[in-house]
N, C-alpha and C positions, 0 to 999 in steps of 0.2 A: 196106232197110238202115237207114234211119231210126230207123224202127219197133223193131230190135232195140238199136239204144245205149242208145235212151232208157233201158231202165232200169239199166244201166249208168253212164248220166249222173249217174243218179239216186242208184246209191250211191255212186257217187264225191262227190257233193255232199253227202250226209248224213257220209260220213268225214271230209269235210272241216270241216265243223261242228261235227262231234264231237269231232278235232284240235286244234280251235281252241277251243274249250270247255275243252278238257283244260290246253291252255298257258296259258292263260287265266288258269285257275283253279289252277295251280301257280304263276306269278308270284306271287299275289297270295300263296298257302299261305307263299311264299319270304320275304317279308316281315319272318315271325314267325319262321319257322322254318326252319332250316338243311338243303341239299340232303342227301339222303342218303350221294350218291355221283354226280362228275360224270362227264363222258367222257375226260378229262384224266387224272384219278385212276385210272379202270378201265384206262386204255389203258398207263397206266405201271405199274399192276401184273401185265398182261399180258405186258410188255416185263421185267416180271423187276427193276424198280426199286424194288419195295419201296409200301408205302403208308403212310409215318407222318403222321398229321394229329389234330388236337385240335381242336376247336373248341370257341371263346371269346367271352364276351361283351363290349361294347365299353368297358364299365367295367376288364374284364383287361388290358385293351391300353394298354400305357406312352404317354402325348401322344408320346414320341420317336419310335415306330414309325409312329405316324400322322402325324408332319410330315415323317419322313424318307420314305417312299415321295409323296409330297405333293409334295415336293422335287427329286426321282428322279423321277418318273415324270408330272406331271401337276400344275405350279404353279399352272394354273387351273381346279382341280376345284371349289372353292366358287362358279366364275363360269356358269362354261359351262352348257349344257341337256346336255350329253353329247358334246358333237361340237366340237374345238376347229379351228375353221375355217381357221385363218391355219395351222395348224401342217398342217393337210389340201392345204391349196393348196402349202404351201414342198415335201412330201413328194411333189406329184403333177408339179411342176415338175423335182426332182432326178430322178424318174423319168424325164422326158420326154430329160431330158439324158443320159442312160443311164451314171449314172454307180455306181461301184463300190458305194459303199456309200448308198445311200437313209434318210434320213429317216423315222422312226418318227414318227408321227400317232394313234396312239390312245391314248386318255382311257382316264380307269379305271374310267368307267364304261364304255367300250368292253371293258375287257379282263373285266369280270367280266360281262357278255353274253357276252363268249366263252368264258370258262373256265366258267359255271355251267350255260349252257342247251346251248355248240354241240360242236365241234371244230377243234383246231388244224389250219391251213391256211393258202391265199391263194385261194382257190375264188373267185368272182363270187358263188355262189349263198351261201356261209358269210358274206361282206360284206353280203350283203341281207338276209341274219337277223340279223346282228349291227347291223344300222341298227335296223330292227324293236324285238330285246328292248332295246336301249340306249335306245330312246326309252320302252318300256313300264316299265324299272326306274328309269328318271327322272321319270316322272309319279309311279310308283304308289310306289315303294320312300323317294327320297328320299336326298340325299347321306351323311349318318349311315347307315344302314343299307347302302348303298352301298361306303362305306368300310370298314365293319366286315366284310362279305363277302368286299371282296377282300383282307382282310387273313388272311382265313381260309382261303379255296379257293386265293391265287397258290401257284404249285410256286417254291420256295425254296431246292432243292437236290435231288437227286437220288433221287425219292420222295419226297421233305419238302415238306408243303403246308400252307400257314397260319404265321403267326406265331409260336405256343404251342410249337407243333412244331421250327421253325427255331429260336427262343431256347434251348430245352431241349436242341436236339441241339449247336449249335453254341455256347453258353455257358451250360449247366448250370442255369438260371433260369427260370422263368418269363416271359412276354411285360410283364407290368406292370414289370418290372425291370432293361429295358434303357435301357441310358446311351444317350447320345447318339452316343456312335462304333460301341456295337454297332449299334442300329437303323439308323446309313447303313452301313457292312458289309454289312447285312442287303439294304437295298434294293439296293447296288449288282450282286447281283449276279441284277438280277433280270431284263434283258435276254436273258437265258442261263442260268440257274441251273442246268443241267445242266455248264457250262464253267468258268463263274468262282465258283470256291474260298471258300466265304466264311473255313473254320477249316480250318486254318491261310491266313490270306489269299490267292491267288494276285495274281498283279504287277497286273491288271485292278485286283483288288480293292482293294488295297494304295494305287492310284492316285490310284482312283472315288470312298472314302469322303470322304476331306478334301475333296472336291469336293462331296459332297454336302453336307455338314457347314457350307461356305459359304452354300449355297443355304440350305437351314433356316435360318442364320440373315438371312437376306436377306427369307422370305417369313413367318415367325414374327409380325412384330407386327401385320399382317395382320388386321382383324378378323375376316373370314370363317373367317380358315383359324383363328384364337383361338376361333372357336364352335366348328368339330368338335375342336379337343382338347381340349375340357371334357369333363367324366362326362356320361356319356350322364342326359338328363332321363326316362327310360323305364324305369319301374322298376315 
C-alpha cells in the first residue's frame, strides 16, 4: 500500500510546487501590473450585476479619494505591516460576547488580499490565505501600490469596481476630480456597496459622509498618510 502512494505523493508535491511558483510569480507580475480579472468581479458578472471597471494609475486618483477610504476604512494603513492588532483583538472579543453587530478588523491591505487573489467569505481556510497574501503584498508590493490597487479592484456599487468607475458613474468625472464630499460619499458606502446608495445618497450615506469628512480631517496632517497623497514618484 506504500509502495502504491508514493508516487502519488510524489505528484501532489510537485503540484504543489508548481502552485506555489505560479502564486509566487503572479504576486510579484501584480506589482507592475494590474489583475486581469478577480473572482469578485467574475462572480458579480455571473450574478448578472454588471462589470464596470477602469483602471487607473495612482497619479489619476484625487489625494481626496486616497485620504477618504484612509479615513473610512483603515486610519492606520501607513503604520501597520498589514494586520491591525488592537482592532483584531476588540473584533474577536465582541465576538465572544455574541453580540449583534461585531466589529470589522480588516486593513486594506487585508481587503485587497481578498478581493485580488481570493473569495468573499468567512471560511477558516479563506482567513489563512488571506494572512498568507496580506503578509506577501506587504513585503513585496508596498503601501503606495497597495492603496492604488484597492482603490481600483473595491466594488463601489453595484458592478462598479474601482474608483474611475464609481466617479464617472456616480458624478460624471473623472477619479482625479473628486472633491472632498464626493470621495467620503464614495468611501462611505463601501461596507456594502451593494446596499448603501451613494447617487442619489441613501440615509446610511447621507449620515456616513460628514462623518468621514471629520475623520480626513483629523488624520490629514499626518506625515505618513501626507506621503501617500503625493504624486506617485514612479514614473
Amino acid at each position: 500500500m506504500a509502495l502504491t502512494l508514493k508516487p502519488l505523493f510524489r505528484k501532489l508535491k510537485k503540484l504543489f510546487i508548481i502552485l506555489f511558483i505560479a502564486q509566487f510569480a503572479y504576486i510579484i507580475l501584480l506589482k507592475w501590473v494590474d489583475p486581469p480579472i478577480t473572482i469578485t468581479q467574475f462572480t458579480n458578472w455571473v450574478e448578472g450585476h454588471g462589470l464596470k471597471r477602469d483602471y487607473i494609475d495612482y497619479d489619476e486618483m484625487s489625494p481626496n479619494i486616497k485620504l477618504a477610504v484612509m479615513a473610512s476604512e483603515d486610519q492606520l494603513f501607513p503604520d501597520h505591516n498589514g494586520f491591525d492588532v488592537e482592532s483584531i483583538k476588540k473584533a474577536w472579543s465582541e465576538k465572544n460576547k455574541k453580540r449583534k453587530r461585531v466589529r470589522g478588523a480588516s486593513t486594506i491591505s487585508q481587503q485587497v488580499a481578498k478581493n485580488v487573489f481570493l473569495w468573499q467569505g468567512r471560511s477558516w481556510i479563506r482567513k489563512g490565505l488571506e494572512v498568507y497574501f496580506t503578509f506577501m503584498i506587504e513585503l513585496i508590493w508596498g503601501k503606495e501600490r497597495i492603496l492604488e490597487m484597492y482603490l481600483n479592484v473595491a466594488e463601489m456599487g453595484k458592478g462598479i469596481f474601482g474608483v474611475e468607475a464609481a466617479s464617472r458613474n456616480y458624478f460624471k468625472k473623472p477619479a482625479k476630480k473628486l472633491t472632498r464630499a464626493e470621495a467620503a460619499m464614495i468611501a462611505g458606502c463601501l461596507p456594502n456597496p451593494k446596499k448603501f446608495r451613494v447617487q442619489p445618497p441613501s440615509n446610511y450615506i447621507s449620515r456616513r459622509y460628514s462623518q468621514i469628512m471629520v475623520q480626513m480631517n483629523n488624520i490629514e496632517p499626518d506625515e505618513d498618510i501626507q506621503k501617500l497623497l503625493q504624486t506617485s514618484a514612479k514614473k
